[in-house]
C-alpha positions, 0 to 999 in steps of 0.5 A: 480570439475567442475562448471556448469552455468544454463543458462536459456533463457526465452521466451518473453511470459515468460518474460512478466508474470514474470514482471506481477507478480513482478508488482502485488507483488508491488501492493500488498505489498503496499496495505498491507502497506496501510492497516497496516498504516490505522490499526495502525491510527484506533488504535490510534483514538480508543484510544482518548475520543470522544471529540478528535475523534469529532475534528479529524473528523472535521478537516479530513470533512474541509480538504476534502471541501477546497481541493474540493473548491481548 
């Protein structure tokens, strides 16, 4: 039995809409995992008593004002 190789030959436009469409499922798929990280960190900051969600708050509104100050 004989085995045929499809060969494609793509054209430069082809090409370049190929690589746009792997860098937009990149980029989408890291704001997919962005958002699951960001969920889960949600769940777990719903899940403390309020003094402990006070704290973190804090200690988040520090970092940003000495990274500002930096």
């Amino acid at each position: 039995m004989k085995k045929y190789k499809l060969k494609l030959d793509w054209t430069d436009s082809e090409k370049s809409q190929l690589q746009t469409l792997k860098r937009e499922e990149t980029f989408n798929q890291a704001i997919k995992d962005l958002l699951d990280r960001g969920s889960a960190m949600g769940q777990k900051f719903n899940s403390v008593d309020q003094d402990m969600q006070i704290e973190i708050v804090k200690d988040i509104v520090d970092y940003f004002q000495n990274e500002a100050g930096a």
